[in-house]
C-alpha positions as CSV (number, residue, x, y, z in Angstrom):
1,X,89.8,363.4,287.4
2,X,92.5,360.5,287.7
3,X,91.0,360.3,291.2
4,X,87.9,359.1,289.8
5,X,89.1,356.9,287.7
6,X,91.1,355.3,290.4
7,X,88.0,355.0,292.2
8,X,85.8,353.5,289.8
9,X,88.1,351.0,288.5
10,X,88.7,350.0,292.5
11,X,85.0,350.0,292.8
12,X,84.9,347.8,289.8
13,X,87.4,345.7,290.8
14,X,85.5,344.8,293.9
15,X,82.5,344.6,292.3
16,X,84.2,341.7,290.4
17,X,85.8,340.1,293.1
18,X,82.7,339.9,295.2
19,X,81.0,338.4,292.6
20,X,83.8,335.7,291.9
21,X,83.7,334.9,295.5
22,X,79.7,334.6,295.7
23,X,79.5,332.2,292.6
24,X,82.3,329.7,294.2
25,X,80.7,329.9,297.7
26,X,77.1,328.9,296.2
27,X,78.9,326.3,293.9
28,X,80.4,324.7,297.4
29,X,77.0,324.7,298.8
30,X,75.3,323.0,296.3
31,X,78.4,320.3,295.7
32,X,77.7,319.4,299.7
33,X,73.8,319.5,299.2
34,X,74.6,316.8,296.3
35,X,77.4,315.0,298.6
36,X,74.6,315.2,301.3
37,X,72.1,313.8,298.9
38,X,74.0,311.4,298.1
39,X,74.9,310.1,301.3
40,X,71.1,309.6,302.9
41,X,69.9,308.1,299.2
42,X,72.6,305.2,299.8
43,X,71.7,305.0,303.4
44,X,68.4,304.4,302.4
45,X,69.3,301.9,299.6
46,X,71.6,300.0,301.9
47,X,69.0,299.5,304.4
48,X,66.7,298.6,301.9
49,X,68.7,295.8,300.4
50,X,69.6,294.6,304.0
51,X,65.9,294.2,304.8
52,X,65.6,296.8,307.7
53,X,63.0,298.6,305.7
54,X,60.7,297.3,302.6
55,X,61.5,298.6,299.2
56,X,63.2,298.0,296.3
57,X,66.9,299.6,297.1
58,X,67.1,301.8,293.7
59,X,63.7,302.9,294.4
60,X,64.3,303.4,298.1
61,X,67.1,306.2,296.4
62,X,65.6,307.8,294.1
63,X,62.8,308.9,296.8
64,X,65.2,310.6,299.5
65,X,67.3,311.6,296.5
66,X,63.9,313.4,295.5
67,X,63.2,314.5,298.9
68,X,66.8,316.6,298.8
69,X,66.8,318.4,296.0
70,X,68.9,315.7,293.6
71,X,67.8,313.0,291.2
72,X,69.6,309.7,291.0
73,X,71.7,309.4,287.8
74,X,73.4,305.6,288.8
75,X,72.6,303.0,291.6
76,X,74.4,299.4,291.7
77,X,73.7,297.3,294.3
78,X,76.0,294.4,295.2
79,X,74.6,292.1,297.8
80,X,74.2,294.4,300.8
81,X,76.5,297.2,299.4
82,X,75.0,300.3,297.5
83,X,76.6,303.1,295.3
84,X,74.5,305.5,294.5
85,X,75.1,308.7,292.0
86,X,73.2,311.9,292.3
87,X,73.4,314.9,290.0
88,X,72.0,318.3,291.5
89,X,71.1,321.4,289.1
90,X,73.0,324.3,289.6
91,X,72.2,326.7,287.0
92,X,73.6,326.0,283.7
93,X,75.8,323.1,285.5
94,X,74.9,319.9,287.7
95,X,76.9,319.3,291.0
96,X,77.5,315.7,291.0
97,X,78.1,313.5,293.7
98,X,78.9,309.5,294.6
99,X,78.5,307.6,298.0
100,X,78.8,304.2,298.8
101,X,77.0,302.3,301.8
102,X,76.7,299.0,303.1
103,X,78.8,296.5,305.4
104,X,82.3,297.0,305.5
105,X,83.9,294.5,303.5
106,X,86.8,293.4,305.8
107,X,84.2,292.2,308.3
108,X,82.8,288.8,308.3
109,X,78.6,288.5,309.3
110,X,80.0,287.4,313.0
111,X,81.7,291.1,313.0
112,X,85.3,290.1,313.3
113,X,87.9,291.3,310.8
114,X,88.3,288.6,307.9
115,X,91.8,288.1,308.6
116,X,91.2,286.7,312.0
117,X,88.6,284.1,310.6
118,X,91.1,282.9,308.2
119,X,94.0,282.5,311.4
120,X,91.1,281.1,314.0
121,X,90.7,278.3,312.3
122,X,94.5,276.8,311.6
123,X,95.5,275.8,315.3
124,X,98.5,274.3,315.9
């Protein structure tokens, strides 16, 4: 008899642990499905407010947010930069996520670091 008990409370034990483990590994997934989301919608925005494609940028990101699964819960856009928010259901929760896309702002438009602008121009 304490055999069985043994057993079923290892069983049990298990049982729990598995379950612990499946609920964390689908709550990974679906934080990089929002991550992911998030990434192509402020892609999209970016390229949007550059001018590569047509669109309104917030617009541009609610539509691929759309097309992954998410819906877009902020967007700013400051001149050719983009940060775009997504939320993704996950049951009772949301997996939320934030990505940012645009030129890098060290970078001047003639694609040298700012830095070097600012020296090229005091010779001595």
């Amino acid at each position: 008899m304490a055999g069985t008990v043994l057993a079923v409370g290892a069983i049990g034990a298990a049982a729990a642990l598995t379950l612990g483990l499946a609920s964390v590994g689908s709550a990974a997934v679906q934080a990089q499905r929002a991550a992911g989301a998030a990434d192509a919608a402020a892609l999209a925005a970016a390229d949007a407010a550059s001018g590569a494609v047509t669109g309104i940028p917030c617009e541009r990101a609610d539509q691929v947010a759309a097309a992954g699964g998410a819906r877009v819960t902020a967007c700013t856009v400051d001149a050719l930069v983009v940060t775009v928010s997504v939320a993704v259901p996950f049951g009772a929760l949301t997996a939320a996520a934030t990505a940012r896309a645009g030129p890098d702002p060290a970078v001047s438009a003639e694609g040298l670091p700012r830095d070097v602008l600012s020296l090229s121009g005091s010779a001595t």
